[in-house]
C-alpha positions in Angstrom: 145.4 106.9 -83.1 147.6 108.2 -80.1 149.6 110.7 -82.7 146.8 111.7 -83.8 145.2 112.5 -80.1 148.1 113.8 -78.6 150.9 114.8 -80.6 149.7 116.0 -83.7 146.9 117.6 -82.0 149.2 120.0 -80.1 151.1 120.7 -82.9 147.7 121.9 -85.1 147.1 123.7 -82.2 150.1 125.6 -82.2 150.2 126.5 -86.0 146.3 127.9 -85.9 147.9 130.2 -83.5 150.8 131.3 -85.5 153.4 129.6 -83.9 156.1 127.2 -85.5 158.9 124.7 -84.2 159.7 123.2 -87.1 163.6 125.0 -87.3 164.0 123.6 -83.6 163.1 120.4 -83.8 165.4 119.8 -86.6 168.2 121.2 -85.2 167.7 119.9 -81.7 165.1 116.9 -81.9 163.2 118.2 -78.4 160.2 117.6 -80.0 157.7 115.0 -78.6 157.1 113.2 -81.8 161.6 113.0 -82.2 161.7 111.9 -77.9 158.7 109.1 -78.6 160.5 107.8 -81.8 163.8 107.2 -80.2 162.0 105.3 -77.3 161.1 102.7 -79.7 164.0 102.3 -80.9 165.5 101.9 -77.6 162.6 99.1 -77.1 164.2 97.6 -80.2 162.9 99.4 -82.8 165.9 99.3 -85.2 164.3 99.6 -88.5 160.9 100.3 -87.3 162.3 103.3 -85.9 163.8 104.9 -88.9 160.2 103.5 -90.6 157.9 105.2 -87.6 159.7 108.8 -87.3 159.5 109.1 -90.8 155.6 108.8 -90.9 154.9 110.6 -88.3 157.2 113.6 -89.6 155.1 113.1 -93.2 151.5 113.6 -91.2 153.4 116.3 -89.4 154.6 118.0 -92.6 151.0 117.7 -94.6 148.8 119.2 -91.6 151.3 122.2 -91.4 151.2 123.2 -94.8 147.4 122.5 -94.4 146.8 124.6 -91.4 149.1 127.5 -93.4 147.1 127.4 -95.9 143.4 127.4 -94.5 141.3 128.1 -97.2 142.0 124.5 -98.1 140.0 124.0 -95.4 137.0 124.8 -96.8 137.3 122.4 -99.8 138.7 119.8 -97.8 135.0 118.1 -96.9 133.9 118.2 -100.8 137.6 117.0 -101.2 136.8 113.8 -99.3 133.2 112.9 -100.0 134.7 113.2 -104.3 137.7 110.8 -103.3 135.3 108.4 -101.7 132.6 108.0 -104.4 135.0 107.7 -107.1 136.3 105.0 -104.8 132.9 103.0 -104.6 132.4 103.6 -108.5 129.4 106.1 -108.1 130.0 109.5 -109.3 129.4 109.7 -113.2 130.8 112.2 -114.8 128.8 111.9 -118.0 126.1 114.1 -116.2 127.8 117.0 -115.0 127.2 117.5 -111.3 124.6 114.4 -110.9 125.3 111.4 -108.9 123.8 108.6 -109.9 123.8 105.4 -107.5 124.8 101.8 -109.4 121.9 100.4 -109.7 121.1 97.0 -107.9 122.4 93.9 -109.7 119.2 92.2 -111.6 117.2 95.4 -111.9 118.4 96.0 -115.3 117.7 94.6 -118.6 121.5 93.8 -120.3 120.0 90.5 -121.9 121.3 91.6 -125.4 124.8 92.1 -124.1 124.6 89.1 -122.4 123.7 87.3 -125.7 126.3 89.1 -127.5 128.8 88.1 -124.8 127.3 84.1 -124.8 126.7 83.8 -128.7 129.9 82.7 -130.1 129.7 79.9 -127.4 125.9 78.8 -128.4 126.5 79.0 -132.3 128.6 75.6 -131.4 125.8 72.7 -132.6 125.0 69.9 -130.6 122.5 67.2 -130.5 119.1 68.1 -129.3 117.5 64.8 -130.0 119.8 63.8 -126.7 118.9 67.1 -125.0 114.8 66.2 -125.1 115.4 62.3 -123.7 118.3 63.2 -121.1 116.4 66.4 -120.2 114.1 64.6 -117.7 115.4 62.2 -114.8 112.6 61.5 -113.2 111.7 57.5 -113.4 108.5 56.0 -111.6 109.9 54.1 -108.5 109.9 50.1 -109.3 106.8 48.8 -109.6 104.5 51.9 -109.1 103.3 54.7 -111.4 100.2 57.4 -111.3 97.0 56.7 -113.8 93.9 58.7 -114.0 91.1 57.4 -111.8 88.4 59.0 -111.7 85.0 57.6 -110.3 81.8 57.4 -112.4 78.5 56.2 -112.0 77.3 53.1 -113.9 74.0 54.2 -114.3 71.6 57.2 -114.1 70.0 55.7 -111.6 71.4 57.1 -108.7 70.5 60.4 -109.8 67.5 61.8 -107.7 65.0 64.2 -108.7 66.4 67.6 -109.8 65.8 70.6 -107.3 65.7 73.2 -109.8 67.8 74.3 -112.2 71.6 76.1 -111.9 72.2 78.7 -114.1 76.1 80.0 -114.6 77.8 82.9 -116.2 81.6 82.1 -116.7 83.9 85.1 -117.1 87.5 85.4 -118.1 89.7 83.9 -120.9 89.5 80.3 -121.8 90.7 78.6 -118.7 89.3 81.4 -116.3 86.2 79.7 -117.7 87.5 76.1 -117.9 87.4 76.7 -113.7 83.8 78.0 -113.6 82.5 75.1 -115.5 83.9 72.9 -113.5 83.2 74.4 -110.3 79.8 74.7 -111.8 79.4 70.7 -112.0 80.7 70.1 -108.9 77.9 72.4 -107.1 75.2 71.3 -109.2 75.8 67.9 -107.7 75.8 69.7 -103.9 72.2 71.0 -104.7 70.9 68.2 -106.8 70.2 70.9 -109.6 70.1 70.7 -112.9 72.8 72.6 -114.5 71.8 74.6 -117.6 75.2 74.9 -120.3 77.4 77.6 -118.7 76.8 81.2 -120.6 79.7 83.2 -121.1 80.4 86.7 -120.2 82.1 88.9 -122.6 85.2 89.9 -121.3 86.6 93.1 -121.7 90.2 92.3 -122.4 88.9 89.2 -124.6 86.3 90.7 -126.4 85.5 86.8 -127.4 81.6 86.4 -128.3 82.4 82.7 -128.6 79.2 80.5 -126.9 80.2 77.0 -124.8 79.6 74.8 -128.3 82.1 77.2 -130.1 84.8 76.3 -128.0 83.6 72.6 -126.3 82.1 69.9 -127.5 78.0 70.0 -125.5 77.0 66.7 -126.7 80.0 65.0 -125.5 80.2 66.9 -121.9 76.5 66.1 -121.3 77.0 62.6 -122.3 79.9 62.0 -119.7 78.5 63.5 -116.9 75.0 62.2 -117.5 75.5 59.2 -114.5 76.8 62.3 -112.0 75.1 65.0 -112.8 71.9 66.4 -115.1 72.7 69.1 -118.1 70.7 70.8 -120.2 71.1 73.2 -123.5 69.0 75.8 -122.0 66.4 76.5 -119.4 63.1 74.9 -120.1 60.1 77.0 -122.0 57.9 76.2 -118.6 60.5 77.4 -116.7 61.1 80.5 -118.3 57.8 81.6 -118.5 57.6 81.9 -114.6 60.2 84.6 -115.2 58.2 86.6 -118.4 60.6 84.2 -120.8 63.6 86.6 -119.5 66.5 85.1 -117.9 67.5 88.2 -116.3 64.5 88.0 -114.2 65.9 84.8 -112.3 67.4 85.8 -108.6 70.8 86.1 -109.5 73.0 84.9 -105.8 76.1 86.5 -105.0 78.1 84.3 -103.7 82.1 85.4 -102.0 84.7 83.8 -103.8 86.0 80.4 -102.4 82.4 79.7 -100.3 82.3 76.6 -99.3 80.3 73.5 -99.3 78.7 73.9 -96.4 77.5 77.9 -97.8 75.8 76.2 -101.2 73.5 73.7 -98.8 72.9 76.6 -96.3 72.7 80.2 -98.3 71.7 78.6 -102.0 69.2 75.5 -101.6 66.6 76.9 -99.7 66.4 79.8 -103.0 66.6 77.3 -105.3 63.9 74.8 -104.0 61.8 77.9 -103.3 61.9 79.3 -106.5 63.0 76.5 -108.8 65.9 78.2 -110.6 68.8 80.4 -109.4 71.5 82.6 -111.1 74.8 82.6 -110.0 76.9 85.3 -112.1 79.8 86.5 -112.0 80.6 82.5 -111.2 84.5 82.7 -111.0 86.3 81.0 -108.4 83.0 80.6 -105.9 83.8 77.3 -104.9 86.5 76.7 -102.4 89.6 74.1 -103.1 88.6 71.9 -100.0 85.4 69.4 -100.8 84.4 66.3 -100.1 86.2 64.5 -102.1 83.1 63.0 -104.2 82.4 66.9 -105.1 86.1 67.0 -105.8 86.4 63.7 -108.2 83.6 65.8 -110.2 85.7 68.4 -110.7 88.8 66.3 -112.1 86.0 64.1 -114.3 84.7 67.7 -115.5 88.2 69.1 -116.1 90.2 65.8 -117.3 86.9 63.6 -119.7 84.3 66.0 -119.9 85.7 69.2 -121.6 86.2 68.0 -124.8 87.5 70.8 -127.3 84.9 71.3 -130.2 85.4 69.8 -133.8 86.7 72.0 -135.8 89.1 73.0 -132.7 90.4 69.0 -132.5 90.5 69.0 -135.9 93.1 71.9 -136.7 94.6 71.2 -133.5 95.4 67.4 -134.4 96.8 68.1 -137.9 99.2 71.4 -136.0 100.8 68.4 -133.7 101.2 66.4 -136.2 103.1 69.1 -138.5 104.8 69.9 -135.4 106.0 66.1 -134.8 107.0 65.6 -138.7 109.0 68.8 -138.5 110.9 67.7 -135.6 112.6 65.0 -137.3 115.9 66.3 -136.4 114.9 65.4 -132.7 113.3 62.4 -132.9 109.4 63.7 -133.8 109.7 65.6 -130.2 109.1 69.5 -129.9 109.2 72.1 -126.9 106.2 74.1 -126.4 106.7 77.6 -124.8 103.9 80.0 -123.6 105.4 83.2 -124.2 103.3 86.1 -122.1 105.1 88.8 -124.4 102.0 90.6 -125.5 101.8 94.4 -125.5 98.9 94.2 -122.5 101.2 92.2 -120.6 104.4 94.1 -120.9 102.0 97.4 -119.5 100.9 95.9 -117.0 104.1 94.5 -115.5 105.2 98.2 -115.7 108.9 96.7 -116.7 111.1 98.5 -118.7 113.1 96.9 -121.6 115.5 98.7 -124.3 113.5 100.8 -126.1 113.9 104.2 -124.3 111.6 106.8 -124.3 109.5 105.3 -127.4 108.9 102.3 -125.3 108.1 104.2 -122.2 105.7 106.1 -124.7 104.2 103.4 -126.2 103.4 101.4 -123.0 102.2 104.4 -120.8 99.6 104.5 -123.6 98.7 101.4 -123.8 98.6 101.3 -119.4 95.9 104.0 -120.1 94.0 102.7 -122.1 93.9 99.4 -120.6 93.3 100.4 -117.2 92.2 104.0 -117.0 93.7 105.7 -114.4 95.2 102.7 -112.1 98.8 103.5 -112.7 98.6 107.4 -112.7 97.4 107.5 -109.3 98.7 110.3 -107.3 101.3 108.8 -104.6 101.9 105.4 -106.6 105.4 104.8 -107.0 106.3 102.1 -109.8 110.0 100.6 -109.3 110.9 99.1 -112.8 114.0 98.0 -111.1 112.6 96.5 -107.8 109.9 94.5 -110.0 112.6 92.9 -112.4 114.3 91.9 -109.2 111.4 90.3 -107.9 110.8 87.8 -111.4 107.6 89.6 -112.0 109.2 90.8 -115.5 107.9 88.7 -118.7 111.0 87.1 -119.7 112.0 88.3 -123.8 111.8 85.9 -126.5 115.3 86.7 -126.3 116.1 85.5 -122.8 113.3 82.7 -123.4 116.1 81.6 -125.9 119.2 82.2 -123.9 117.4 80.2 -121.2 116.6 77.1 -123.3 120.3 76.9 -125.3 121.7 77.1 -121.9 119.8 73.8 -120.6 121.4 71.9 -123.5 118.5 72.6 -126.7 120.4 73.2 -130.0 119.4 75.2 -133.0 117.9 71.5 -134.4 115.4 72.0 -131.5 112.1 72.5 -133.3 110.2 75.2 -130.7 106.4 75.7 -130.8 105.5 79.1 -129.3 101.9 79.8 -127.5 101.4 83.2 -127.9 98.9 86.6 -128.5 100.2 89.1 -130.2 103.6 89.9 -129.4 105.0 93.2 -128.8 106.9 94.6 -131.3 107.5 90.9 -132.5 109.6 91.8 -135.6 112.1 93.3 -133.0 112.1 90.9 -130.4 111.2 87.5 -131.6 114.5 87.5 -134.2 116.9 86.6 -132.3 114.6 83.8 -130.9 114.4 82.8 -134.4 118.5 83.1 -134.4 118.9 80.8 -131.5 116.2 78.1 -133.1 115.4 77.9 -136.7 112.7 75.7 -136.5 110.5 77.3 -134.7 106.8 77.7 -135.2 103.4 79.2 -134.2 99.9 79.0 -135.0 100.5 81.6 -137.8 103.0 79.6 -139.6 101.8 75.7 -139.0 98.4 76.6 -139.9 97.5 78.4 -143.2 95.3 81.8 -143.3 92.1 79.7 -144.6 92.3 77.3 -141.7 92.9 80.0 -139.4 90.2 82.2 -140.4 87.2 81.1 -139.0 89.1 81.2 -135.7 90.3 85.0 -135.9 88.5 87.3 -133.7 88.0 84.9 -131.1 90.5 84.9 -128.6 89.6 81.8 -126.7 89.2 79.3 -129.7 92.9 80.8 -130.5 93.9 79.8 -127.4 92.8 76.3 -127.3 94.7 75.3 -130.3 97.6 76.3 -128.9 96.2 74.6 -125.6 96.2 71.5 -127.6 99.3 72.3 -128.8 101.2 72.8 -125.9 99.1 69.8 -124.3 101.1 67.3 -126.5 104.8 68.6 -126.8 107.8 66.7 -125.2 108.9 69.8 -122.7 106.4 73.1 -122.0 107.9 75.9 -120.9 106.0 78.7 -118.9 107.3 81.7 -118.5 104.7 84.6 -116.2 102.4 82.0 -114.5 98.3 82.4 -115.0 95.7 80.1 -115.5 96.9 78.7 -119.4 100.4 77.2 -117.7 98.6 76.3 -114.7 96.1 74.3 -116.0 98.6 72.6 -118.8 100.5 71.5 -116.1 97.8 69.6 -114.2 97.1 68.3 -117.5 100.3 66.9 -118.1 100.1 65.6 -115.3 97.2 63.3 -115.8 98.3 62.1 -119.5 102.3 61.1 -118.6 101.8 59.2 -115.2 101.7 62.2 -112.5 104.7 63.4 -114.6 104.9 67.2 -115.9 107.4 67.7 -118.1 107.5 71.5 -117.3 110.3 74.1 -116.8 109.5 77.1 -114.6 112.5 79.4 -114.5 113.7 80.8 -111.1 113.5 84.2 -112.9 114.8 85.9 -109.7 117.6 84.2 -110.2 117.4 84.9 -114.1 117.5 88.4 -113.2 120.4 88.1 -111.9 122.3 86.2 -114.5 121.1 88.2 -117.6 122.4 91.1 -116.0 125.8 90.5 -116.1 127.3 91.2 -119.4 130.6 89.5 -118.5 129.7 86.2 -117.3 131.1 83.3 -118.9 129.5 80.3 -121.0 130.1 77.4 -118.4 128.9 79.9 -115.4 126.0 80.3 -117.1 125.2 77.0 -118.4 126.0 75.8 -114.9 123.2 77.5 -113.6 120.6 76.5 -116.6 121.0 73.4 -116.1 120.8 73.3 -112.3 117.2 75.1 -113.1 116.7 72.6 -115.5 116.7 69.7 -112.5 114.9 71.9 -110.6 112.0 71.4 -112.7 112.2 67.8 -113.1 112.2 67.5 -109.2 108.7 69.8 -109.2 107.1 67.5 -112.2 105.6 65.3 -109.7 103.8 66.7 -106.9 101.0 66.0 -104.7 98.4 68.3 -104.2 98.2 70.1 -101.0 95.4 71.5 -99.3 95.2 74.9 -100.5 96.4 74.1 -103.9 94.4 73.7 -106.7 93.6 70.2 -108.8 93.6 71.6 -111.8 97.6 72.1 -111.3 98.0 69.0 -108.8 95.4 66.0 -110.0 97.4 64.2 -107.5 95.8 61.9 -105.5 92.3 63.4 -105.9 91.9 62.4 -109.9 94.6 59.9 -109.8 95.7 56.4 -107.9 99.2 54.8 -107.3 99.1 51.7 -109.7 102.0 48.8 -109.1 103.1 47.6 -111.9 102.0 44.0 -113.3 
């Protein structure tokens, strides 16, 4: 940079005022920059010389004919800032006059080109019937394995005389309830109530009018819990009549969400012995994780023996696995199960944005309207489509779903089970899931329309056959989190010896790699499979104290057992 600060500068100088020395320092090489180049050759330049005079001469030569011509000047800022974002890649001249900034790598949805790019390699067969054995590594350590061991009474005797009665309202979708009921048992036995059979709220997203007996078995739940704690069908006529024979007359308790033990005894006794019944509604999540752990072993008897899905629910449910198993001959009677959140509601509400240009932004702001009036129009809320996909917070595609699983080593022989509402614009997107694996089914084609029917309209009964479902594949595959994956894992769990044969997706990651239309097969089957061990590592885990038993029955509903 000494040219430039001393040389060339003077020489700029000179020509903004008109003057020139070119003719003289040609003919008799006075100048400074011809004096400085000889110097270094006289240091030993040689060739570095010849090499050094002639650059300088060439930066000499292009700010003269610059400074001669100023009006070049003018352009020369807009001149550089072009050169430089052609350079980075970032001026696009499809839009006349707009730059546009590359956008960050895994904010975009390219899945399709990806598949394009990746199909050739995946239309190459292989043997799924290895891929479901070899999937898992995961062994019990010699000599010791996880069973179920949760503590009953022998008798009713230890039961003491009621307080009152507990009344509940459970809200949500099926498992949103499954957690009420639960939590309702366990603080039942805190007050010594009697707990009257849950009632359930109408949900606005379900719109399910299905009662506890419509989706569980009442019989069987108040004959398991009968040693632990009291139930009963429905308040008692001298009961009611204290309240003019109207339920809605009953104190009805709020109670914060995740009070704890210690609130029930203090807050919620005293009412109920003064007034012999209590109402506790909404009843969602009002129970904190940390117990005593005979409050908590209610909870996993509740959960894990109690909750017995109603007969005609078993009944269809039974003969779909069994359909399931026969059509998986191919893979030794074993199927994967995938919950696939790819619903209209839930593509809305993630507030992602797929392929379908403006008709899908159409669609979608509609349905984000009409779901939840006015949340995502508020004035100063910026949604980030981009930023969101980045984070894994998109629904993964039945697409990707597919890309993910050929990737981890399932071939087209792999029979698939997906758990699923509604999806969106399912003749679209669920072919080329159906490309990747022909034998795939759901509830819709296992089941005909007459056993289906008397299920239609109710949300949660559909849900618990595919529950049951799920419940009994070989590998289960979750793919946006909530409480249906949640609580199949901790099932799992507790029927294959601590063991969840699960695979959660790093969909950060997945982000990434489906948005790089050039990657290559092995690349991307390398990283599959490393997610693949992943989730084998996370299929046992112990539950930790903020965590919930319903996903980690470990140690609270189940015991280390050595082998005999």
């Amino acid at each position: 940079m000494e040219i430039w600060g001393g040389n060339i500068r003077s020489r700029v100088f000179e020509e903004m005022h008109g003057y020139s020395r070119l003719g003289n320092l040609r003919s008799n090489g006075n100048s400074p920059l011809a004096t400085q180049g000889k110097g270094r050759a006289g240091a030993g330049g040689g060739r570095n010389s010849k090499q050094n005079s002639f650059s300088d001469r060439l930066i000499y030569i292009v700010f003269s004919v610059l400074f001669r011509r100023r009006w070049i000047l003018l352009f020369a800022p807009i001149m550089y800032i072009s050169g430089m974002l052609m350079y980075m890649g970032n001026l696009n001249f499809d839009v006349p006059g707009v730059v546009l900034r590359r956008a960050p790598t895994g904010s975009t949805y390219r899945s399709p080109q990806v598949f394009q790019k990746l199909w050739p390699f995946m239309r190459v067969g292989g043997n799924s019937s290895d891929a479901l054995m070899n999937a898992w590594h995961w062994r019990p350590k010699a000599g010791q394995s996880w069973k179920p061991c949760v503590k009953r009474r022998s008798s009713q005797e230890g039961l003491s005389s009621s307080n009152g009665f507990l009344i509940i309202e459970a809200n949500g979708g099926l498992n949103q309830q499954r957690i009420s009921i639960c939590d309702a048992v366990a603080v039942a036995s805190l007050l010594n109530a009697t707990l009257v059979i849950p009632m359930f709220h109408l949900n606005s997203v379900w719109q399910d009018s299905s009662k506890f007996g419509d989706i569980f078995d009442e019989e069987y739940f108040i004959d398991v819990l009968k040693t632990d704690v009291k139930v009963v069908k429905e308040l008692p006529e001298a009961i009611l009549q204290k309240f003019d024979n109207n339920i809605s007359n009953i104190v009805n308790l709020r109670v914060k969400a995740w009070s704890t033990s210690t609130h029930y005894i203090q807050k919620v006794l005293p009412k109920l012995l003064q007034l012999g019944a209590v109402r506790i509604a909404p009843f969602s999540n009002r129970l904190a994780h940390a117990v005593p752990s005979n409050i908590q072993g209610l909870r996993c008897l509740t959960n894990y023996e109690a909750l017995r899905f109603s007969e005609p629910i078993r009944m269809l449910a039974e003969n779909m696995v069994d359909r399931m198993i026969k059509n998986s001959s191919l893979s030794g009677g074993k199927y994967i199960s995938v919950h696939l959140r790819f619903e209209e509601d839930m593509v809305a509400f993630s507030c992602c944005t797929y392929d379908g240009g403006k008709e899908e932004k159409r669609e979608l702001d509609k349905a984000r309207e009409r779901g939840w009036r006015g949340k995502f129009s508020k004035t100063g809320r910026v949604i980030k489509p981009g930023a969101i996909r980045m984070d894994g917070k998109c629904p993964l595609t039945p697409l990707e779903v597919g890309m993910m699983l050929r990737g981890m080593g399932f071939d087209n022989t792999t029979s698939v089970y997906v758990a699923a509402g509604k999806i969106y614009k399912a003749e679209r997107y669920m072919a080329p899931l159906r490309q990747l694996f022909p034998f795939l089914e759901t509830k819709d084609t296992i089941a005909s329309p007459d056993e289906l029917a008397p299920f239609m309209g109710h949300l949660s009964r559909l849900a618990a056959l595919d529950y049951a479902v799920c419940l009994h594949s070989e590998v289960f595959v979750t793919t946006q989190g909530g409480n249906f994956p949640h609580f199949l894992m901790g099932h799992r769990r507790y029927l294959y010896n601590g063991h969840a044969k699960t695979i959660k997706p790093d969909k950060r990651k997945l982000a990434v790699l489906f948005d790089n239309p050039k990657i290559r097969w092995d690349i991307f089957k390398h990283h599959m499979q490393e997610m693949l061990h992943h989730s084998d590592l996370k299929g046992i885990e112990m539950r930790k104290p903020n965590n919930s038993l319903y996903t980690f029955p470990m140690p609270d509903c189940m015991c280390r057992h050595a082998k005999g």
